[in-house]
Backbone and ligand atoms as CSV (ligand in chain L), in Angstrom:
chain,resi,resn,atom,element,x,y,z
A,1,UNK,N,N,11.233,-3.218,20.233
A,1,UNK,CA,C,9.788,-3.392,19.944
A,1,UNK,C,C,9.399,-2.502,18.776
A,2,UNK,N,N,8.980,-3.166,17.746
A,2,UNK,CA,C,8.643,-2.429,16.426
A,2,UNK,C,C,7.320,-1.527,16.708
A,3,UNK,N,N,7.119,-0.916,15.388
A,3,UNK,CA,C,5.911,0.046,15.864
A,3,UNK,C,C,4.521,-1.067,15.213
A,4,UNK,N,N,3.535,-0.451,16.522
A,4,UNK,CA,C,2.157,-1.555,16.037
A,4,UNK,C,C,1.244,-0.764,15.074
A,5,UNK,N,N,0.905,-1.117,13.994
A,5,UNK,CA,C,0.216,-0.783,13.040
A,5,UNK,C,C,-1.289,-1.012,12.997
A,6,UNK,N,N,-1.296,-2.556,13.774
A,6,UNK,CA,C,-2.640,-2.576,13.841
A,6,UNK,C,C,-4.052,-1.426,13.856
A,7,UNK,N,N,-4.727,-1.794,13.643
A,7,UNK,CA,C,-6.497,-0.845,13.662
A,7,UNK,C,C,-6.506,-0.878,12.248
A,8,UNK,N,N,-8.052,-0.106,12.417
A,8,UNK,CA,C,-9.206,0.241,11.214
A,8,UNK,C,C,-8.377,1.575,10.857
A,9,UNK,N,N,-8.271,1.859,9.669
A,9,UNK,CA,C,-7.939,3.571,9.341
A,9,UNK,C,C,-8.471,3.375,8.297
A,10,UNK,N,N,-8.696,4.767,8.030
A,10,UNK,CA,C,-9.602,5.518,7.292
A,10,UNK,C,C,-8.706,6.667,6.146
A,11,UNK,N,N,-8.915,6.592,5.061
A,11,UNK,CA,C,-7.351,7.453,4.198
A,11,UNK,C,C,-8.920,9.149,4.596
A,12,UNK,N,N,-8.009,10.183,5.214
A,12,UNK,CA,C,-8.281,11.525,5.147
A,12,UNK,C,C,-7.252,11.995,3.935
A,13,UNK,N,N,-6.036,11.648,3.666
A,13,UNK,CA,C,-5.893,12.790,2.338
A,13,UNK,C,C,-4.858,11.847,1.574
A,14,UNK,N,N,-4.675,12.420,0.122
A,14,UNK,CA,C,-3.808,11.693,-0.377
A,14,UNK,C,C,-3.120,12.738,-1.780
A,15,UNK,N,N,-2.199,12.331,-2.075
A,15,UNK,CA,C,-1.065,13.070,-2.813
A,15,UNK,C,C,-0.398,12.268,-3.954
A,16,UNK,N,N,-1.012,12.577,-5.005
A,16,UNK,CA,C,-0.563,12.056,-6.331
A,16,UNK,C,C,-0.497,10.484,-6.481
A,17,UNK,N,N,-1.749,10.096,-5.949
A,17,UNK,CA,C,-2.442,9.019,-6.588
A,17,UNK,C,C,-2.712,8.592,-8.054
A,18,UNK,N,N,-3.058,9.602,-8.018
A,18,UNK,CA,C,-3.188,9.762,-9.766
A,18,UNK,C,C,-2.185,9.975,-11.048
A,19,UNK,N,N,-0.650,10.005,-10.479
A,19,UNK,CA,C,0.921,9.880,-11.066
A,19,UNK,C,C,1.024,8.655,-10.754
A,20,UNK,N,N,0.933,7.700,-9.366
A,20,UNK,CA,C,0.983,6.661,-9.582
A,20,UNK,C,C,0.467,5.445,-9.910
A,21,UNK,N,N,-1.444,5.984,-10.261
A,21,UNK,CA,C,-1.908,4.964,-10.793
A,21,UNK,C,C,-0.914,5.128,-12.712
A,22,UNK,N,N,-0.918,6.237,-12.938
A,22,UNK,CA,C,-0.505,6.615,-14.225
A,22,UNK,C,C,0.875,5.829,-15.179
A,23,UNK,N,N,1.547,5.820,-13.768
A,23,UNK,CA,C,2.898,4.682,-13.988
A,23,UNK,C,C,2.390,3.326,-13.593
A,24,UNK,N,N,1.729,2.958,-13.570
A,24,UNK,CA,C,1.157,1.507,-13.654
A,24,UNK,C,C,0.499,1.336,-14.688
A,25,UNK,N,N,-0.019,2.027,-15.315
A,25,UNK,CA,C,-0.740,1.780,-16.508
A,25,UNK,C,C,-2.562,2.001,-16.655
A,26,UNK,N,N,-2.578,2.311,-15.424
A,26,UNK,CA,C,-4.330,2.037,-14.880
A,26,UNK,C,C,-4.984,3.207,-16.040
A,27,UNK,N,N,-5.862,2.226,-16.405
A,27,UNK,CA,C,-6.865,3.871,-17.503
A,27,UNK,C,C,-7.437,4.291,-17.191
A,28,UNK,N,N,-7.686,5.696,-18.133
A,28,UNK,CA,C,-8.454,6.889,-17.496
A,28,UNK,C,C,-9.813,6.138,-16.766
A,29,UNK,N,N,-10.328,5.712,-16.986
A,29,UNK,CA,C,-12.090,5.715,-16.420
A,29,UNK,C,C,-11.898,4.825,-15.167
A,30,UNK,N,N,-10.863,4.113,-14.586
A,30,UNK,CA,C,-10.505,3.221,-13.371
A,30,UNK,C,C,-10.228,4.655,-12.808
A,31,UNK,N,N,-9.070,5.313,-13.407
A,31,UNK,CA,C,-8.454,6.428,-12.512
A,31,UNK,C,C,-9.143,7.143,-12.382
A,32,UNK,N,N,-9.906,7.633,-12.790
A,32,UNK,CA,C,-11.429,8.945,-12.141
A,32,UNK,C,C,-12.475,8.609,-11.571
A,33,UNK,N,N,-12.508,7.264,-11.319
A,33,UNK,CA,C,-12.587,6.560,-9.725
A,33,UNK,C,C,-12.227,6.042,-8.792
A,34,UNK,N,N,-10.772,5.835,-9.309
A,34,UNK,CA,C,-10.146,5.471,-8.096
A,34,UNK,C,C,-9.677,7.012,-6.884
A,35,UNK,N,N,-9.427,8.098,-7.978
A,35,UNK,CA,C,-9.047,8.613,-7.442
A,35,UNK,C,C,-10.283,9.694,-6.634
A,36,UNK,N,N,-11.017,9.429,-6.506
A,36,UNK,CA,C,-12.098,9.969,-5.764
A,36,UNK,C,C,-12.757,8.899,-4.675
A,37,UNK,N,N,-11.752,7.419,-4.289
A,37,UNK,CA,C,-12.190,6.762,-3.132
A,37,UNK,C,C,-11.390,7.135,-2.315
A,38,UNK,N,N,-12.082,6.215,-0.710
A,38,UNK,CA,C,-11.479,6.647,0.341
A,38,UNK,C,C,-11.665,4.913,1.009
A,39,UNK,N,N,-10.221,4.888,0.716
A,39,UNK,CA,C,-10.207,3.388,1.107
A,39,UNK,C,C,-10.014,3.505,2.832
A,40,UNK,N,N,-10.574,2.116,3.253
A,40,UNK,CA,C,-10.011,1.967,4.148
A,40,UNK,C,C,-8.829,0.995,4.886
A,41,UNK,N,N,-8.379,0.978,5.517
A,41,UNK,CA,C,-6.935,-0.264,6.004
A,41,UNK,C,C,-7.411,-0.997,7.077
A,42,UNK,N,N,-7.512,-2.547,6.930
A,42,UNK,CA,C,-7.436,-3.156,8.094
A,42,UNK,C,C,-6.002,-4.000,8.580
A,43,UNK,N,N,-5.242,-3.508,9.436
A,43,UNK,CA,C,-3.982,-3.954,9.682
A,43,UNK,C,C,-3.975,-4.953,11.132
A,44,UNK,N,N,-3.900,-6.332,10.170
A,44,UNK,CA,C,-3.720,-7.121,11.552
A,44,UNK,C,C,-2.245,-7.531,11.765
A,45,UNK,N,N,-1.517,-7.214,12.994
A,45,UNK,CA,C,-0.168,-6.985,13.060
A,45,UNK,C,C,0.348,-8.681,14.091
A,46,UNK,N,N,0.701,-9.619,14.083
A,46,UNK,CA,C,1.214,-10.382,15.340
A,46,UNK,C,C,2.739,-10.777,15.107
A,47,UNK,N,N,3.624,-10.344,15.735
A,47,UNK,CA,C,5.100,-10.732,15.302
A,47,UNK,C,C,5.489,-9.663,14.091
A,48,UNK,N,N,6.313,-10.845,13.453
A,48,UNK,CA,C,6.305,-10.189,12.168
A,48,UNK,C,C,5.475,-11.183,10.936
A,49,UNK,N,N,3.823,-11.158,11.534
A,49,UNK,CA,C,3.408,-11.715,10.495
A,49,UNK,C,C,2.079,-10.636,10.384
A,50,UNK,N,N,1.573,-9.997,8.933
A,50,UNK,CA,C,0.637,-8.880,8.851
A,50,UNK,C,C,-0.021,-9.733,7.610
A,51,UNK,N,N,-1.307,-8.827,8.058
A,51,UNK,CA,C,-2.580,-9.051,6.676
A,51,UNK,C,C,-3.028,-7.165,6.568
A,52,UNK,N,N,-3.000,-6.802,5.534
A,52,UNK,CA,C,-3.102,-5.869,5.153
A,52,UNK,C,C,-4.676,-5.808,4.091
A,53,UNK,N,N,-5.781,-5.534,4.727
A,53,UNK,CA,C,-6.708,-5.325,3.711
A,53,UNK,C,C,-7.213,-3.880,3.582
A,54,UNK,N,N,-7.444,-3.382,2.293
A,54,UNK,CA,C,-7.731,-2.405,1.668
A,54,UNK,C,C,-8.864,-2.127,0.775
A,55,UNK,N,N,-9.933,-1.859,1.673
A,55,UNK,CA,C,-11.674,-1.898,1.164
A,55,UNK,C,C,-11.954,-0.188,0.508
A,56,UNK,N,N,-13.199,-0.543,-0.370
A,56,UNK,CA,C,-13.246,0.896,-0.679
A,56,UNK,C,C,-14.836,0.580,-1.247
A,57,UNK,N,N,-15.413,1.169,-1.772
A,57,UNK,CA,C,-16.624,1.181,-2.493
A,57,UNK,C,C,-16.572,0.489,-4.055
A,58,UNK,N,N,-15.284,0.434,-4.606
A,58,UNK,CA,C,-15.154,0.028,-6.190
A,58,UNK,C,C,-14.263,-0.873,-5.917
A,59,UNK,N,N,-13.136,-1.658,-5.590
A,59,UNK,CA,C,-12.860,-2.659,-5.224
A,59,UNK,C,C,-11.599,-2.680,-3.950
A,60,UNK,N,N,-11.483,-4.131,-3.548
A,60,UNK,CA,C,-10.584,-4.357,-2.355
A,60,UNK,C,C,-9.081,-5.088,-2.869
A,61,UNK,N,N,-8.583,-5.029,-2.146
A,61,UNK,CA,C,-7.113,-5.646,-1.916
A,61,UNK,C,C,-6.767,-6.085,-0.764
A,62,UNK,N,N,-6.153,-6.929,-1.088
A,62,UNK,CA,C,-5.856,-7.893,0.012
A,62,UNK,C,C,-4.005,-8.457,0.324
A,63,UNK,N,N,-3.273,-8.681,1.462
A,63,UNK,CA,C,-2.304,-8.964,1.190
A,63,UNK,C,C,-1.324,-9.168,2.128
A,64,UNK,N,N,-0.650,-10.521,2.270
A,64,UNK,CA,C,-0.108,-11.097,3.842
A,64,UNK,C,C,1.201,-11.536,3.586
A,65,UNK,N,N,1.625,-11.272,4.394
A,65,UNK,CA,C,3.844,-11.320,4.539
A,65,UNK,C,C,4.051,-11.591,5.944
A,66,UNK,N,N,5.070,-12.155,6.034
A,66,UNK,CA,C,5.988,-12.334,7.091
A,66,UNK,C,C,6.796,-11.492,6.256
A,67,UNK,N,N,7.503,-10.941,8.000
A,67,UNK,CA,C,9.146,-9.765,7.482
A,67,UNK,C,C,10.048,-10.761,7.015
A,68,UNK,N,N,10.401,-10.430,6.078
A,68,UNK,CA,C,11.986,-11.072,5.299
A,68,UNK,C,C,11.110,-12.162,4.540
A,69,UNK,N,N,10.234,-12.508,4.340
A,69,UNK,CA,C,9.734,-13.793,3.287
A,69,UNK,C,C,9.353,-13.360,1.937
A,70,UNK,N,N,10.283,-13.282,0.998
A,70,UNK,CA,C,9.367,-12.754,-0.487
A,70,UNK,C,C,8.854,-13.938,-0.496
A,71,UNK,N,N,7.286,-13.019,-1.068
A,71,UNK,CA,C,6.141,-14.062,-1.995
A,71,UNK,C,C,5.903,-13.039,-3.016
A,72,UNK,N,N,4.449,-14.213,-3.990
A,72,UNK,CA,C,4.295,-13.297,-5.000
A,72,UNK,C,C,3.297,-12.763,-5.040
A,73,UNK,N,N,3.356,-11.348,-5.294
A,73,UNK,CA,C,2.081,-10.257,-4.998
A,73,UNK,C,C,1.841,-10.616,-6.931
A,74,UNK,N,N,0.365,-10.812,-6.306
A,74,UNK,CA,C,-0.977,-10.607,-8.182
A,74,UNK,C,C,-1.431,-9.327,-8.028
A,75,UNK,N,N,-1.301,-8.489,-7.419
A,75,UNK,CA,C,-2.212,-7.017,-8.273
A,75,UNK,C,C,-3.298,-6.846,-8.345
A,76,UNK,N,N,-4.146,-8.390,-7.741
A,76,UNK,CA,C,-5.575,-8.492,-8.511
A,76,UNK,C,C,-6.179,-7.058,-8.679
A,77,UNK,N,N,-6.528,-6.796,-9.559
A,77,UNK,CA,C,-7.878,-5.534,-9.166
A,77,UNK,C,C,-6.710,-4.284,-9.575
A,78,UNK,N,N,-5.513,-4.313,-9.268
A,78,UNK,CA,C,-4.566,-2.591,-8.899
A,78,UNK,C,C,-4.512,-2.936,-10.621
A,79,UNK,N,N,-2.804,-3.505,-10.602
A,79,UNK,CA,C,-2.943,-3.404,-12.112
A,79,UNK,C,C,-2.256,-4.660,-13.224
A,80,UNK,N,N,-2.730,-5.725,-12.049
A,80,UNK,CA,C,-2.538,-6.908,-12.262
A,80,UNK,C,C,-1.195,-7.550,-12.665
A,81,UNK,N,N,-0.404,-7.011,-12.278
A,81,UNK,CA,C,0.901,-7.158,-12.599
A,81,UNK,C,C,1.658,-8.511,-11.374
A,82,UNK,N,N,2.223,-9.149,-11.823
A,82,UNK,CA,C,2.803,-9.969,-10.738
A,82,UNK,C,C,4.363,-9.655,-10.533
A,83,UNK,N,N,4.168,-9.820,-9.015
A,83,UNK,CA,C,5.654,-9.280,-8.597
A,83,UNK,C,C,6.109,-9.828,-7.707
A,84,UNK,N,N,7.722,-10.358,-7.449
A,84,UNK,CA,C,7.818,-11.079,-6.222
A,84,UNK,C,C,7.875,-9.593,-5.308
A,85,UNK,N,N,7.586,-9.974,-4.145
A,85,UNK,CA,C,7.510,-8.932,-2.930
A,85,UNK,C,C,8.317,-9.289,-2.000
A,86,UNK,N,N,8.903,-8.668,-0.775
A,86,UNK,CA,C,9.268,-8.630,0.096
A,86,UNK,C,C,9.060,-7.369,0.946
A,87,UNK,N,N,9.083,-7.704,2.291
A,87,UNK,CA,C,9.183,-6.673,3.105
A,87,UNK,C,C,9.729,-6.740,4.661
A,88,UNK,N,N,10.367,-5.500,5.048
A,88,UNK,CA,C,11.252,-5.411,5.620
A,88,UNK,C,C,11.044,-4.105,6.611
A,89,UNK,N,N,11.724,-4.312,7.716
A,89,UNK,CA,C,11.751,-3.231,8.726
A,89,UNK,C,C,12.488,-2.125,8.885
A,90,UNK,N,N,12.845,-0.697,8.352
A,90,UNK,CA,C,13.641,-0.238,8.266
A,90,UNK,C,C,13.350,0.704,9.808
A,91,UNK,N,N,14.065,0.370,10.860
A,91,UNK,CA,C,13.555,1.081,12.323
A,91,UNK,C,C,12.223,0.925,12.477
A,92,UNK,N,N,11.108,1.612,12.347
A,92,UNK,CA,C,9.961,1.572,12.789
A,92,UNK,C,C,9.332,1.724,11.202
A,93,UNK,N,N,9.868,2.237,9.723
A,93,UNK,CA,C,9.107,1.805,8.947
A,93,UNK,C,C,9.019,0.354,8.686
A,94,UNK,N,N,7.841,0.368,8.116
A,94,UNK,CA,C,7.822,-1.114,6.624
A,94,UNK,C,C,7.874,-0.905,5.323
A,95,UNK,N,N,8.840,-1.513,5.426
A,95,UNK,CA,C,9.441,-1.315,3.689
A,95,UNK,C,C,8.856,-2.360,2.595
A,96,UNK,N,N,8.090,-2.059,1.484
A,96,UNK,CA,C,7.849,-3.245,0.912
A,96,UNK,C,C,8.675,-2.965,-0.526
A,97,UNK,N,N,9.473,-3.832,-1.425
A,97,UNK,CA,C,10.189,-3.747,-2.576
A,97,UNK,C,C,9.253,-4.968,-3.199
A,98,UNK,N,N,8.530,-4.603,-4.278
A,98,UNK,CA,C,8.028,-5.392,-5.122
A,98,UNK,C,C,8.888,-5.529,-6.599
A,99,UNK,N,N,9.591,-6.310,-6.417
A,99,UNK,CA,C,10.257,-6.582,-7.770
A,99,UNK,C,C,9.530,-7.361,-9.085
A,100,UNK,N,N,9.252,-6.528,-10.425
A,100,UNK,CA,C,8.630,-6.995,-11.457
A,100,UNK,C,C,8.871,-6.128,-12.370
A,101,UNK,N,N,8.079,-6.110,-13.315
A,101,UNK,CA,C,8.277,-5.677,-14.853
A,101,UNK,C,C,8.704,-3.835,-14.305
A,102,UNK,N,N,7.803,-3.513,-13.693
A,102,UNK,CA,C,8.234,-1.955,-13.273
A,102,UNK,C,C,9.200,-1.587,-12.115
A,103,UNK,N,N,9.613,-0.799,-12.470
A,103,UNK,CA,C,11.000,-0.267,-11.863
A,103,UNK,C,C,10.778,0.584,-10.687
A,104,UNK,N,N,11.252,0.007,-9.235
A,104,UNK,CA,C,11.488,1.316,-8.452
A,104,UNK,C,C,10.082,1.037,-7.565
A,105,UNK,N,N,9.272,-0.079,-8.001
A,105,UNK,CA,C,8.004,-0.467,-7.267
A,105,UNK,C,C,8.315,-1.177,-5.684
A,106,UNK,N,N,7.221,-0.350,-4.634
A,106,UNK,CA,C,6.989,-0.467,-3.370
A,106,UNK,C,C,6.313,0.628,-2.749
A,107,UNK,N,N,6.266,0.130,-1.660
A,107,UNK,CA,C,5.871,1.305,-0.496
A,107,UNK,C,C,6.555,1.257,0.845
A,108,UNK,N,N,5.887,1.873,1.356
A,108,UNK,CA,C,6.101,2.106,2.855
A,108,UNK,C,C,5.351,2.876,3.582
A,109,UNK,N,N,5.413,2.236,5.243
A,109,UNK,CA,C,4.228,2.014,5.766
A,109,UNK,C,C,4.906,3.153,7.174
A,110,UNK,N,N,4.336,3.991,7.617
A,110,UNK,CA,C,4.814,4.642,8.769
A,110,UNK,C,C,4.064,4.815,10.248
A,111,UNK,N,N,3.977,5.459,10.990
A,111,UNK,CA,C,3.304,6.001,11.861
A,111,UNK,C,C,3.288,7.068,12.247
A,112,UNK,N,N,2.953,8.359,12.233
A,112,UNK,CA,C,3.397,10.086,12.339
A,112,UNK,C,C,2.093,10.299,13.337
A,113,UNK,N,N,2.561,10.599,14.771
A,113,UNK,CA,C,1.558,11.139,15.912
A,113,UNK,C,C,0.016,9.746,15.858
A,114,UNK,N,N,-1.162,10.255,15.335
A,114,UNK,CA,C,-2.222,9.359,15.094
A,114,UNK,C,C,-2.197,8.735,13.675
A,115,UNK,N,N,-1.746,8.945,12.846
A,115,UNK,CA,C,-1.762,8.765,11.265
A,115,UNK,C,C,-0.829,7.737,10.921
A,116,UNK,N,N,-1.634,6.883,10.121
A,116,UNK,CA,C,-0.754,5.774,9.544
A,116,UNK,C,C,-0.568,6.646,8.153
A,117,UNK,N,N,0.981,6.549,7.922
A,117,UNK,CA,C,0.841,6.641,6.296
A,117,UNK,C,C,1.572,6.204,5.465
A,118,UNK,N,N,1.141,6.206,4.233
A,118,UNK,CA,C,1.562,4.839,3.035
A,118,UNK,C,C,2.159,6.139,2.052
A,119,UNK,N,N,3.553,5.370,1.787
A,119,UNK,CA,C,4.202,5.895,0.492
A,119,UNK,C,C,4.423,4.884,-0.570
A,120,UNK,N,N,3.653,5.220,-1.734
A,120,UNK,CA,C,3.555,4.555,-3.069
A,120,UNK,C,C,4.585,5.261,-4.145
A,121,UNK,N,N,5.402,3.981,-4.542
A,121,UNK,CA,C,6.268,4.335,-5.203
A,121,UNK,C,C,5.834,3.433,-6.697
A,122,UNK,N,N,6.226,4.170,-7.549
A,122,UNK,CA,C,6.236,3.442,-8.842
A,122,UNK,C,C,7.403,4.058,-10.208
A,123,UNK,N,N,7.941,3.278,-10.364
A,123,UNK,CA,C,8.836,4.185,-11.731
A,123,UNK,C,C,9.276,6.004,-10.786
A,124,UNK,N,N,9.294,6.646,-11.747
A,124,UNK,CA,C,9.741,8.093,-11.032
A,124,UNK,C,C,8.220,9.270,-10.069
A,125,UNK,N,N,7.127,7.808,-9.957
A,125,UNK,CA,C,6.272,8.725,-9.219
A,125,UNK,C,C,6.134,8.310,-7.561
A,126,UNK,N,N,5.691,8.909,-6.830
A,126,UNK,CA,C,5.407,8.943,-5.574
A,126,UNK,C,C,4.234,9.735,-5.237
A,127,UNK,N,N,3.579,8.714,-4.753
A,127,UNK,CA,C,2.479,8.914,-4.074
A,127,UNK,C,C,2.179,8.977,-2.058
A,128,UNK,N,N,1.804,10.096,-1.624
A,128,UNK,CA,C,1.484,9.537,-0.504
A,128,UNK,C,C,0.329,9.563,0.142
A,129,UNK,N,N,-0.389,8.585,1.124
A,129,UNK,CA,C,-1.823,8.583,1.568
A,129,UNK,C,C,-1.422,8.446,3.089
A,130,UNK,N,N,-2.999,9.178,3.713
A,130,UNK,CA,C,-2.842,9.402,5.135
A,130,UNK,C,C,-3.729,9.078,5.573
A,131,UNK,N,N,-3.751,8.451,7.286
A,131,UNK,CA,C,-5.032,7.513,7.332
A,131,UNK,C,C,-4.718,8.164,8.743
A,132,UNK,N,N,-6.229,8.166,8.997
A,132,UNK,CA,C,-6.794,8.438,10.553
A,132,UNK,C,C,-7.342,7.140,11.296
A,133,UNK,N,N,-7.665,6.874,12.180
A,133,UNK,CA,C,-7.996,5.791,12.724
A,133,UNK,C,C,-9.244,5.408,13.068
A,134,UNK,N,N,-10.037,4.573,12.426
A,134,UNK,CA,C,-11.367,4.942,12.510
A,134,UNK,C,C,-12.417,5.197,13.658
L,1,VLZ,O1,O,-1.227,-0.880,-0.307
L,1,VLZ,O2,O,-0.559,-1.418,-2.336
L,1,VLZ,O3,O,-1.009,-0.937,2.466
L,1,VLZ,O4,O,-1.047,-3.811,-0.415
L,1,VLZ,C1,C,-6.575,1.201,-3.656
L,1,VLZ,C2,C,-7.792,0.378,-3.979
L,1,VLZ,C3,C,-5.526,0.339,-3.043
L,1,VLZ,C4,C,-8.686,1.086,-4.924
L,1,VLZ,C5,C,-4.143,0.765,-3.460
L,1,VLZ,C6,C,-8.674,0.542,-6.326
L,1,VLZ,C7,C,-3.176,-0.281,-3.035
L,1,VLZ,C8,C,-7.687,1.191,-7.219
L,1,VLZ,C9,C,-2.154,0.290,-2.174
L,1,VLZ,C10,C,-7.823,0.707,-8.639
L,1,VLZ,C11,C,-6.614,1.051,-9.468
L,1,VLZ,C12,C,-1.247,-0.758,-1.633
L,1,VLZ,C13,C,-0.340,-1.743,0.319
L,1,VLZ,C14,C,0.072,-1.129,1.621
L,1,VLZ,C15,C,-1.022,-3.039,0.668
């Protein structure tokens, strides 16, 4: 039985957001607001099929997989880049590998005690965000 991700969370802290909007390309005046939101996650989990939405005050993201099915992620809004995606279960993480123009792109999705948290990878940066449950 995999781990359930589902609920509302809420990001309480985050760690070099701002290296990985930087390796995406995002410009300064996006990034000195992005990096002062506090998004939130709505994770609807059934099987292995998820919708992942990501609301904030300046814009949302949106984004749905079955485990093992690449599709193609648009970026809308991040940094518009198209990428085929996949994602995958590594034990109790979720692994996502977005393959496209940038190198080394994905995340991953965990569970630590109450805290969901997301590791953003891009080129040689890493980012990580931590979410409480709302
Ligand atoms: O999360 O890829 O949960 O796709 C931040 C929105 C969302 C604020 C970051 C706007 C996306 C930023 C993180 C403008 C540059 C992400 C996945 C895993 C779901």
């Amino acid at each position: 039985m995999p781990a359930d991700f589902n609920g509302t969370w809420n990001l309480v802290r985050s760690e070099n957001f701002e290296g990985y909007m930087l390796a995406l390309g995002i410009d300064f005046a996006t990034r000195m607001i992005a990096k002062m939101l506090k998004p939130q996650k709505v994770v609807k989990q059934e099987g292995d099929s998820f919708t992942i939405s990501t609301t904030s005050t300046f814009r949302n993201y949106f984004v749905q997989f079955t485990i093992g099915e690449e599709f193609e992620e648009d970026n809308k809004g991040l940094d518009n880049r198209k990428c085929k995606s996949v994602v995958t279960w590594d034990n109790d993480k979720l692994v996502c590998v977005q393959t496209g123009e940038k190198k080394n792109r994905g995340w991953t999705h965990w569970i630590e005690g109450d805290e969901l948290y997301l590791e953003l990878r891009c080129e040689g940066e890493v980012s990580t965000q931590v979410f409480k449950r709302a």
